[in-house]
C-alpha positions as CSV (number, residue, x, y, z in Angstrom):
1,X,1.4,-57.5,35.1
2,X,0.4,-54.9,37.5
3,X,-2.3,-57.3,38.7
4,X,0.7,-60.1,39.3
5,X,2.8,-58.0,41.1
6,X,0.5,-56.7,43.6
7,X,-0.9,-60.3,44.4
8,X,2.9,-61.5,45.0
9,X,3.7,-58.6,47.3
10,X,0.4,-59.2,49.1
11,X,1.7,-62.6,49.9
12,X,4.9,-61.6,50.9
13,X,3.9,-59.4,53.1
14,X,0.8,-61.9,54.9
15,X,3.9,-64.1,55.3
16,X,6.1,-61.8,57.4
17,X,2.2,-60.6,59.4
18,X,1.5,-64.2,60.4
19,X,5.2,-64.6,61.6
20,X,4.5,-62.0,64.0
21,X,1.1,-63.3,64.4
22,X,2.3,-66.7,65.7
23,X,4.8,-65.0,68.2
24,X,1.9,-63.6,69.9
25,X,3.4,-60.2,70.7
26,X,0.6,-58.3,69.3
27,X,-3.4,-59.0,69.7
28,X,-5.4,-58.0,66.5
29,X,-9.1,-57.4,66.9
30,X,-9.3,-57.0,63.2
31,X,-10.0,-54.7,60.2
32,X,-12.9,-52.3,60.2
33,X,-14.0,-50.1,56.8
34,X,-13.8,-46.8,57.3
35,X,-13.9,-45.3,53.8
36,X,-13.1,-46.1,50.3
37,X,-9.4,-46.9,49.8
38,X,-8.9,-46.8,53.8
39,X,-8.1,-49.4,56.1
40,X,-8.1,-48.8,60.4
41,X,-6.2,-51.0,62.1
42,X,-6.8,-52.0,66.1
43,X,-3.8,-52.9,68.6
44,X,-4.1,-53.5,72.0
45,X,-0.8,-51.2,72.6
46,X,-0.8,-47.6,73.7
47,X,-1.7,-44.9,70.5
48,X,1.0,-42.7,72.6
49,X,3.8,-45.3,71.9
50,X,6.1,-45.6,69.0
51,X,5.1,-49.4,68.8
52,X,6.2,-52.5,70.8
53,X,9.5,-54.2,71.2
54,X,11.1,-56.0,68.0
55,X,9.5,-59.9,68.5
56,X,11.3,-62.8,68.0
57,X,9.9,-64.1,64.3
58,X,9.4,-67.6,63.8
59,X,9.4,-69.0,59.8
60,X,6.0,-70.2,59.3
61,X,4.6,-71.2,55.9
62,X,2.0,-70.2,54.0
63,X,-0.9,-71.9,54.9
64,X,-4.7,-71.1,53.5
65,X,-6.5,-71.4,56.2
66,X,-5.1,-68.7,58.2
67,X,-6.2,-66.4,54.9
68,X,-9.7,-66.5,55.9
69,X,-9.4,-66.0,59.4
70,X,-7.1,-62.8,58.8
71,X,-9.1,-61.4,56.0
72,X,-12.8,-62.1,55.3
73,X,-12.9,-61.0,51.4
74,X,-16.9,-62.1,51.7
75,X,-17.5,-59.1,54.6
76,X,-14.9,-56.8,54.1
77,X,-14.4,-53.7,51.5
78,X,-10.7,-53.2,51.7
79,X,-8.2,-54.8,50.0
80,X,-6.0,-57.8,50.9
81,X,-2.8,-55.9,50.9
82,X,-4.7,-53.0,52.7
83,X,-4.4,-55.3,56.1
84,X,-1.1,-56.8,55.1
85,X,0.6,-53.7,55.0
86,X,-1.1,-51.8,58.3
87,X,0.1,-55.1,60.0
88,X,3.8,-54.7,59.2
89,X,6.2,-54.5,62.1
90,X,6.5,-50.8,63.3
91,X,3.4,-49.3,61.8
92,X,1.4,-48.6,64.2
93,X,-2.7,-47.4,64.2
94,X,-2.5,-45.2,61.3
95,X,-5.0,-44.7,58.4
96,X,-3.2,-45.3,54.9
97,X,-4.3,-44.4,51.6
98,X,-2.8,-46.7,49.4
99,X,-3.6,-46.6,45.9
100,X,-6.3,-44.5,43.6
101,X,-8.4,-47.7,43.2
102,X,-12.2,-47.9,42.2
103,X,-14.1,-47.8,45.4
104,X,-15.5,-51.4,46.6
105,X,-18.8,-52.2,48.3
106,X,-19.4,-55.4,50.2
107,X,-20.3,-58.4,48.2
108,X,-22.7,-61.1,49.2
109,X,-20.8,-63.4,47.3
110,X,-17.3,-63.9,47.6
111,X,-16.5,-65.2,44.3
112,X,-17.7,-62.2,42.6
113,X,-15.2,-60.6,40.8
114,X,-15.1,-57.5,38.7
115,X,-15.4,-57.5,35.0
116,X,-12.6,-55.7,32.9
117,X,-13.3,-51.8,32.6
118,X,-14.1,-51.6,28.5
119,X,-12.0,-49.5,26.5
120,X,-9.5,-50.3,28.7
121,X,-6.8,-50.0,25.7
122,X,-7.4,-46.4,24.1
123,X,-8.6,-46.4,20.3
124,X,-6.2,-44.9,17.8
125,X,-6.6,-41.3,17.3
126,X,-7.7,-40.1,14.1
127,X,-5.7,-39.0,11.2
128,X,-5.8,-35.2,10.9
129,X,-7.3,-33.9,7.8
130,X,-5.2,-33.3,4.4
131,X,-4.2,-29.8,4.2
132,X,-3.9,-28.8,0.6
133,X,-1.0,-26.6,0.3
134,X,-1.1,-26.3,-3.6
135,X,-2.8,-23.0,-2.6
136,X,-0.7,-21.3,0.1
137,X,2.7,-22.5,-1.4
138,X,4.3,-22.0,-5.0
139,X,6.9,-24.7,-6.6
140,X,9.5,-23.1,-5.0
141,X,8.3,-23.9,-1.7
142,X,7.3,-19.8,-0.8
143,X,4.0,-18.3,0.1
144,X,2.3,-17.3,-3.1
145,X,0.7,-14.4,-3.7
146,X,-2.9,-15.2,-3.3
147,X,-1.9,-16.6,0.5
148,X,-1.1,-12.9,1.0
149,X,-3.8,-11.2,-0.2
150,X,-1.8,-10.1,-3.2
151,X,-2.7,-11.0,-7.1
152,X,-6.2,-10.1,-7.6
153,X,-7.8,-9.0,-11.0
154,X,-7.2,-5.1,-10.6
155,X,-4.2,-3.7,-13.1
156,X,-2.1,-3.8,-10.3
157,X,-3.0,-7.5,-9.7
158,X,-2.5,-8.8,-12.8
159,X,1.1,-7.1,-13.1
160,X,1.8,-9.4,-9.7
161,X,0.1,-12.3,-12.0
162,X,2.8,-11.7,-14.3
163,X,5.8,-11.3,-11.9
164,X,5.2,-14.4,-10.2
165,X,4.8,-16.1,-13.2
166,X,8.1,-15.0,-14.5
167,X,9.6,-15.6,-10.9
168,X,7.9,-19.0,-10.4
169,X,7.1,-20.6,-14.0
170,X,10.1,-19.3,-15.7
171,X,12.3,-19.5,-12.7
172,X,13.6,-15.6,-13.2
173,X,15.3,-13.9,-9.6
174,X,13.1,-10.7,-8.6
175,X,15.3,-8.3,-10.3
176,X,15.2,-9.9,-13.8
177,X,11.5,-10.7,-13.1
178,X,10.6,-6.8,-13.0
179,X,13.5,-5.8,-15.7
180,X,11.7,-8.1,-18.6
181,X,8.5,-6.8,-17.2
182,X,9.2,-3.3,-17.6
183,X,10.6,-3.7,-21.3
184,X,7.4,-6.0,-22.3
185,X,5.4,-3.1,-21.2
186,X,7.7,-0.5,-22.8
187,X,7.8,-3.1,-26.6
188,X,4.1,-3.2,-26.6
189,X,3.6,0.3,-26.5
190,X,5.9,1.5,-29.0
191,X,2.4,1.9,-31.1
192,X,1.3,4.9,-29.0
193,X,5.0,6.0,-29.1
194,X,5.2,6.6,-32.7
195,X,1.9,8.3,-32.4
196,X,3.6,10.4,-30.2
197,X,6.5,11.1,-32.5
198,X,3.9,12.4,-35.0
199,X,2.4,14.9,-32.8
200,X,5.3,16.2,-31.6
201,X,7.0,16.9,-35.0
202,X,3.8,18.7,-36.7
203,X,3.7,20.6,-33.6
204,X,7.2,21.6,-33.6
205,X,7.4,22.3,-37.6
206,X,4.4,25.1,-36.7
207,X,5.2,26.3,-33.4
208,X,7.0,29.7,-34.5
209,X,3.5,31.2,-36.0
210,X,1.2,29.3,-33.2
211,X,3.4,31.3,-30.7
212,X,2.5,34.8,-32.4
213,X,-1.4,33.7,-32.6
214,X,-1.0,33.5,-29.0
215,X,0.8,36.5,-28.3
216,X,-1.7,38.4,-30.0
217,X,-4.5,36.5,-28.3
218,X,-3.0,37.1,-24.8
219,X,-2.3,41.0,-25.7
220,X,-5.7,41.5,-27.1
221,X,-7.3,40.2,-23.8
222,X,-4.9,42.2,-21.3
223,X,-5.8,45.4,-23.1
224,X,-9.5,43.9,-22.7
225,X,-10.3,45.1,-26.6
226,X,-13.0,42.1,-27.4
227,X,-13.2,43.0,-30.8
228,X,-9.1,41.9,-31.2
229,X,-9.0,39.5,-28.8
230,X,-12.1,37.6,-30.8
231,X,-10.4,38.3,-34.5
232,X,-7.0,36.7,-33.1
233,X,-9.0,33.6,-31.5
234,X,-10.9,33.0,-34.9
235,X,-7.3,33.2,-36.3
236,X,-5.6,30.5,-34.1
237,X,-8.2,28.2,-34.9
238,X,-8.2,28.2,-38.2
239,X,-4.7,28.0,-38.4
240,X,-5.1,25.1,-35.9
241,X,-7.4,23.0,-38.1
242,X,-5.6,23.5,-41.0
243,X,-2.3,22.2,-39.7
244,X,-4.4,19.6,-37.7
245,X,-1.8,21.1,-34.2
246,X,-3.9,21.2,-31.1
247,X,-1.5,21.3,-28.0
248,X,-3.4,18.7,-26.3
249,X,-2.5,16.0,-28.4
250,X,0.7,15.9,-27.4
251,X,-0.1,15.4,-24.2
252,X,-2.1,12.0,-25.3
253,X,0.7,9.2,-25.1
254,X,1.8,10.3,-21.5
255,X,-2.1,10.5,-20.5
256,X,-1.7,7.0,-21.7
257,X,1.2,5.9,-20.4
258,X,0.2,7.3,-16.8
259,X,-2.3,4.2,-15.6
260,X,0.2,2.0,-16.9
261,X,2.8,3.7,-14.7
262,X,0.9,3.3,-11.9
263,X,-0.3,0.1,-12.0
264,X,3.2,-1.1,-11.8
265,X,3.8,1.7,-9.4
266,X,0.9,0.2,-6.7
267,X,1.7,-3.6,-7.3
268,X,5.2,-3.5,-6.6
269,X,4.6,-0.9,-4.1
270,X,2.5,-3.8,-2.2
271,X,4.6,-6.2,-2.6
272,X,7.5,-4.5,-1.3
273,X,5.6,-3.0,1.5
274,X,3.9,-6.6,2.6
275,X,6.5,-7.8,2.8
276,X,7.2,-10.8,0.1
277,X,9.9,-12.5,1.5
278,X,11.8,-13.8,-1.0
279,X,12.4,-10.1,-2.3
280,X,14.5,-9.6,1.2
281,X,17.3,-11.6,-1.2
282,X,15.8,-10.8,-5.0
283,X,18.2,-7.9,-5.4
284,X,21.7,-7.9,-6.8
285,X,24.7,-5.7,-6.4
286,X,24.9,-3.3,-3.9
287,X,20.8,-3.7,-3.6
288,X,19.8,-7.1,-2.6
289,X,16.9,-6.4,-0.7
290,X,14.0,-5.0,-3.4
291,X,11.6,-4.3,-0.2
292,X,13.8,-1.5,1.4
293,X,15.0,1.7,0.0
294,X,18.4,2.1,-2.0
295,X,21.4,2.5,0.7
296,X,23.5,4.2,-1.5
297,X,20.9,6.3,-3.1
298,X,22.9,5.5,-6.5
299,X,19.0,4.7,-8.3
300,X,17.1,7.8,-6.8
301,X,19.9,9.6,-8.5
302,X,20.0,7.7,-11.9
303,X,16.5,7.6,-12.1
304,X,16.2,11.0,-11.9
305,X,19.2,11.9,-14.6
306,X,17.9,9.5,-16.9
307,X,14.1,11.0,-16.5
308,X,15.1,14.9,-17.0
309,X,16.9,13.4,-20.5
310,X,13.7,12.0,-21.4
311,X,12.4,15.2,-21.0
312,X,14.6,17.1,-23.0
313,X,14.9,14.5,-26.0
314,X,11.0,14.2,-25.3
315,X,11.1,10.2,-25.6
316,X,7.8,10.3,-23.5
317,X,5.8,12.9,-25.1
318,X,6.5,15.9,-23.2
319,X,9.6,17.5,-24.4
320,X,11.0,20.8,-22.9
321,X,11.2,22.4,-26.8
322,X,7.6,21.7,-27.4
323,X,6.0,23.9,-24.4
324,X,6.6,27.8,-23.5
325,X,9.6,29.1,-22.2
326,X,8.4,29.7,-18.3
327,X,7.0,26.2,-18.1
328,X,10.1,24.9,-19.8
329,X,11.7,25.2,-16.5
330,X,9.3,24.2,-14.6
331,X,9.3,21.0,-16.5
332,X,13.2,20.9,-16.0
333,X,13.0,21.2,-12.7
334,X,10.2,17.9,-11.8
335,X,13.5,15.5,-12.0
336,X,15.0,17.8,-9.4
337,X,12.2,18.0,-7.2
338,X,11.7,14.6,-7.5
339,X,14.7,12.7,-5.6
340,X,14.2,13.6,-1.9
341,X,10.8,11.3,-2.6
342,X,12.3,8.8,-4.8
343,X,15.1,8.1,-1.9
344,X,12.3,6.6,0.4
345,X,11.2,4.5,-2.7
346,X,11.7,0.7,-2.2
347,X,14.8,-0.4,-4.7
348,X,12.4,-2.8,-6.5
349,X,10.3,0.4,-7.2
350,X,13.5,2.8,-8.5
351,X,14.7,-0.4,-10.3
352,X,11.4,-0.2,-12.5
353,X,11.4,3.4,-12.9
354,X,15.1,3.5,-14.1
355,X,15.1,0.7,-16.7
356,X,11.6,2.2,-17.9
357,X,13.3,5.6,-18.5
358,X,16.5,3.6,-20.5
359,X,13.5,1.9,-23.0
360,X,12.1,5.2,-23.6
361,X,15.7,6.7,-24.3
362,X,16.4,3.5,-26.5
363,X,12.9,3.8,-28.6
364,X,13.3,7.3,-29.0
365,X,16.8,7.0,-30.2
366,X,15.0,4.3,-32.9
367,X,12.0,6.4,-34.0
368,X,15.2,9.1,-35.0
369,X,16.5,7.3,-37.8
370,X,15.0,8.6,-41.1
371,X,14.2,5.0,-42.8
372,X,12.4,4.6,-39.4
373,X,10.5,7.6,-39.4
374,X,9.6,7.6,-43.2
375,X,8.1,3.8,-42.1
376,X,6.1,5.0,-39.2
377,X,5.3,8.2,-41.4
378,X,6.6,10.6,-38.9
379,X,6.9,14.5,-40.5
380,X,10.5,15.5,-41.0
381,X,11.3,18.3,-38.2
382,X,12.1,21.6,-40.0
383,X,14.6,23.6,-37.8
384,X,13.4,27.1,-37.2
385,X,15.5,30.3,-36.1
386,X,15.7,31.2,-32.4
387,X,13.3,33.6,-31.6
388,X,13.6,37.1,-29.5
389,X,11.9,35.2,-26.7
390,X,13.7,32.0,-26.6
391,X,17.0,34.1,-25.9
392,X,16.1,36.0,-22.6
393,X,18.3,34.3,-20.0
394,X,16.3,33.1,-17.1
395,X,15.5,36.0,-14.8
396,X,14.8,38.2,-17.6
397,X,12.3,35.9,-18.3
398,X,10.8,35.5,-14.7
399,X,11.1,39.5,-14.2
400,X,8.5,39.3,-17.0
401,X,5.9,36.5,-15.9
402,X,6.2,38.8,-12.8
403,X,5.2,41.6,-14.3
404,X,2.4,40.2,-16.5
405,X,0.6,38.3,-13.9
406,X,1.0,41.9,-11.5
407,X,-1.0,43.4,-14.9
408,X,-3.4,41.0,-14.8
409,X,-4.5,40.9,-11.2
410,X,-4.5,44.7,-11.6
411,X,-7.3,44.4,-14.1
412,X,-8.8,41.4,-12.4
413,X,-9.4,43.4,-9.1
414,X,-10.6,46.4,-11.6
415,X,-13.1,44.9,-13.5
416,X,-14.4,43.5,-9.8
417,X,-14.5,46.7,-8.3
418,X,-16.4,47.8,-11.8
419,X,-18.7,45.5,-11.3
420,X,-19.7,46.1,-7.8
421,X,-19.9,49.9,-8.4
422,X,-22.5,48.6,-11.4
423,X,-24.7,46.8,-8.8
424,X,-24.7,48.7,-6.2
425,X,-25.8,52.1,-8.5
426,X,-28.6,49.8,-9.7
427,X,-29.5,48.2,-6.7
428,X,-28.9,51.6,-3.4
429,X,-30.1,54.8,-3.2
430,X,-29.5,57.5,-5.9
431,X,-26.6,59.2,-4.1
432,X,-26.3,63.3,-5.7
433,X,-24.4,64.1,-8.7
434,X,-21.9,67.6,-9.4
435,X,-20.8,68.7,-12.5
436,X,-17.7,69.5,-11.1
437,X,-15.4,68.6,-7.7
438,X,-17.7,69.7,-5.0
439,X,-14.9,70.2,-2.8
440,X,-12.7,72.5,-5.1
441,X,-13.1,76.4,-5.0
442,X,-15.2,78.1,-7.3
443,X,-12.2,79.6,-9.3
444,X,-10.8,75.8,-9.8
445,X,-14.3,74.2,-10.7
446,X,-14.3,77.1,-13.9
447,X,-10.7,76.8,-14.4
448,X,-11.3,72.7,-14.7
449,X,-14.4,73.3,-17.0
450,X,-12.2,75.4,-19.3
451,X,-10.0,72.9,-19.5
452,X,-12.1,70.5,-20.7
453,X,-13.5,72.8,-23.3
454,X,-10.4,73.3,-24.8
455,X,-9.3,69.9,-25.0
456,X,-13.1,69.1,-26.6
457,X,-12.5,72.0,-29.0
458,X,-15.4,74.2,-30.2
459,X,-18.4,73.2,-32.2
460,X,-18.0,73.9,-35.7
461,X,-20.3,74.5,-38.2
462,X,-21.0,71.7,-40.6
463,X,-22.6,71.7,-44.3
464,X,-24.2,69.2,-46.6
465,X,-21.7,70.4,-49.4
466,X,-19.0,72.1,-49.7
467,X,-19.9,76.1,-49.4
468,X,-16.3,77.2,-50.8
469,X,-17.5,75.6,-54.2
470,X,-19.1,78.1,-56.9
471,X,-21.2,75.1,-58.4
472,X,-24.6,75.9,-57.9
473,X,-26.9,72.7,-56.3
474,X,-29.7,72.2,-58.2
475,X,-32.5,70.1,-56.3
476,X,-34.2,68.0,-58.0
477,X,-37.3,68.4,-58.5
478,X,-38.5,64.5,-59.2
């Protein structure tokens, strides 16, 4: 169409040219090549003038025989339309570039034509390759896990296995995704609970005489008397193997329980921290996003309420009655200590933590029922008087750690000095030796050996038998 259009306006316009051609007002003396795409055309008129007066145009036809003598296509480079349009009325010698056309060369034959460029229609382009999103995108239409990095095999991982599942496959929000978690975990180790239970009881039904074996071992060693301090070791371990107590056992279910803990601990800790963001809406209540701490603080503070009463009704193992009196409070105090940190926890995080504590509370409460305990053969608790120690009030009872660790760095830094003194007598010079203080006077050195004669006391005489008896020892002769 192009092609069509440019070959009409050619005409056109050699129509109007040999109008003004056959009025004779202008003299051509023809079109030279000057470059590709340019066309110079000659006048006889001034270069200084804006172009001749308007001519009077007479209508002429077409007629082809004036083509040839205006345009030689057989010796010339340029275009038809090139000379057609240089030749309109009021242009005068100027070089035009007229279109971005394929450069020509002359032909020797004026026939030739030039064949069609090939490829002149573009080819399709090419589908781009199938993306398989079956890995990047759950059902639900978000980024899994693995996308993120997230979900390996570690303990961690596979805990995100198992949220995702129950978020994706089940169809569960966040929140009831990590509440059914957290009591699947807490069900399944009910095993290591009653276990526990056991421990705890024995240990409690002989804790009154285990706590005099030890006072008697810990006296015997800060008096530093070996020979007491080994009887009263002997003693505590027999008694310890006979009543099968060992105060590490009931520290076995929260040794236990501790990678669990943290294993949920990391992977939720990762997830919140990525961020996954369909948590940003998992929440409920007033904590809808699971990635961001609690703005109300309400779960630092119920997780922390809910893990000192796990201490005290010892639903985890470590209970506050089955441990000294000083660490008692220090064991008190962990759930304290513990909720500046747990504010800065993501709320998915404190959610876990706070319906773990409520299972514990809830198993514990089960394992208390006698049928249940007689089934799980858990020892029945025997209650025990208070003792003398168990009554101090609180500072009485720090006054005397105090004073007792004062004591024992005391002896500490004397039994060092000892044995440097030891070392170096072996090891320097023999340094000179004074029966008495060199630097008293003579009367004081005397006085100070008296002294310790008396409190030695004289020698007395001793005898094989008794000389105040009048029975006459006969030796025997055999």
């Amino acid at each position: 169409m192009e092609l069509i259009y440019s070959i009409h306006s050619a005409r056109l316009r050699f129509l109007e040219a040999n109008s003004l051609l056959e009025a004779g007002t202008t003299k051509y003396t023809g079109l030279d090549r000057v470059g590709a795409g340019t066309t110079k055309v000659g006048t006889t008129m001034d270069r200084t003038t804006r172009g001749p007066e308007r001519p009077t145009i007479q209508k002429r036809w077409f007629h082809p025989t004036n083509l040839k003598k205006f345009h030689d296509t057989g010796t010339q480079s340029s275009p038809l339309s090139a000379g057609l349009i240089s030749s309109r009325y009021g242009v005068g010698p100027t070089w035009s570039v007229l279109s971005a056309q394929r450069q020509r060369y002359n032909s020797t034959d004026a026939t030739q034509t030039t064949p069609a460029t090939s490829g002149y229609i573009l080819e399709p382009p090419s589908l781009p390759d199938v993306i398989d999103v079956s890995q990047t995108v759950n059902a639900l239409g978000e980024p899994s896990l693995a996308s993120m990095g997230l979900g390996n095999y570690t303990p961690s991982g596979l805990y995100q296995h198992g949220l995702e599942f129950l978020h994706v496959g089940v169809g569960m929000p966040w929140w009831e995704a990590i509440l059914v978690s957290t009591i699947l975990v807490r069900v399944l180790s009910i095993p290591l609970a009653v276990l526990s239970q056991r421990v705890t009881a024995n240990s409690m039904n002989h804790k009154p005489k285990m706590d005099k074996l030890q006072e008697k071992l810990s006296e015997a060693k800060l008096n530093k008397n070996m020979e007491q301090y080994a009887r009263a070791n002997l003693q505590l371990t027999r008694f310890m193997k006979e009543t099968n107590t060992n105060p590490l056992r009931s520290m076995m279910y929260p040794m236990l329980q501790m990678p669990i803990f943290l294993s949920v601990f990391i992977g939720l800790r990762k997830m919140a921290y990525y961020p996954v963001e369909s948590m940003m809406d998992g929440g409920l209540w007033w904590f809808i996003d699971l990635t961001t701490s609690d703005p109300l603080f309400i779960l630092p503070f119920l997780t922390s309420a809910t893990l000192l009463l796990s201490i005290e009704l010892g639903s985890d193992g470590v209970s506050s009655k089955t441990v000294g009196t000083n660490t008692k409070y220090v064991v008190r105090a962990i759930p304290i200590i513990m909720i500046p940190v747990m504010m800065y926890f993501p709320a998915g995080l404190n959610l876990y933590w706070l319906t773990s504590n409520l299972c514990g509370l809830a198993i514990a409460s089960f394992l208390r029922q006698d049928r249940i305990r007689k089934m799980c053969k858990i020892p029945v608790k025997i209650i025990h008087p208070v003792s003398e120690t168990e009554k101090k009030p609180f500072k009485q009872v720090m006054k005397d750690g105090w004073a007792q660790f004062k004591r024992k760095q005391k002896m500490k830094e004397t039994a060092n000095q000892t044995m440097a003194d030891f070392k170096k007598a072996g090891t320097g010079p023999l340094t000179k030796t004074y029966a008495a203080d060199p630097t008293l006077s003579k009367r004081k050195q005397l006085a100070k050996i008296d002294l310790k004669k008396s409190e030695i006391g004289p020698l007395t005489k001793t005898y094989a038998t008794d000389p105040t008896s009048k029975k006459k020892v006969t030796k025997s002769l055999h």
